[in-house]
C-alpha angles and dihedrals in degrees: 000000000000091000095051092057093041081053091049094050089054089052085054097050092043089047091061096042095249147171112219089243093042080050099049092046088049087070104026102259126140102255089238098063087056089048089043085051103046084055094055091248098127138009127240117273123216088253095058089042092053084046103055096041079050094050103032093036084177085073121084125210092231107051088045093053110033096012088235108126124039138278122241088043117244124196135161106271121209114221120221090243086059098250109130109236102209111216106004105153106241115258115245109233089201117085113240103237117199119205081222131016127257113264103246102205109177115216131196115325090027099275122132120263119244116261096183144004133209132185116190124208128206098238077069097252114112143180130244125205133191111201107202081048105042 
């Protein structure tokens, strides 16, 4: 069961494009515990569960614990206007912050160039391509 949450963390980290220490300072962990738990070490405690849902509110606890649920989290979202928008992944409110930026590389015709792909399916598992590696 250990290993299925540490893979679940990995596809979080993946998902927003992050280093493990990039990761670990997002929700306030000593870089060493997400290393410790990535390696199966040692196994993830209630505070660094409550973090990350705080932090990454796309992920839900459920889905992150069990793997029932879906990542990125979807819910029913009530417009202002009153209308119910079905399967709209939640916002984060927290800014994604990248230890380097993006490289912006422009192709044919002046738009910027892919630097990741990823396809999401709905039992929750996705693919990630990277075009100039693939």
């Amino acid at each position: 069961m250990n290993e299925e949450i540490v893979s679940r963390i990995q596809t979080i980290i993946d998902f927003y494009g992050l280093t493990v220490s990039a990761f670990a300072d997002q929700i306030g962990v000593q870089r060493s515990s997400i290393s410790h738990l990535l390696s199966g070490r040692n196994k993830p405690s209630l505070d660094f569960v409550l973090k990350l849902v705080q932090t990454f509110p796309d992920v839900n606890m459920y889905w992150l614990l069990k793997g029932e649920g879906n990542f990125p989290n979807t819910a029913d979202v009530v417009e202002p206007s009153g209308t119910k928008q079905v399967g709209t992944a939640a916002q984060s409110t927290q800014p994604i912050e990248r230890e380097l930026p993006l490289p912006v590389e422009k192709m044919a015709g002046g738009k910027p160039e892919p630097v990741k792909i990823v396809i999401f399916y709905p039992d929750g598992t996705f693919e990630s391509f990277h075009p100039k590696n693939d």
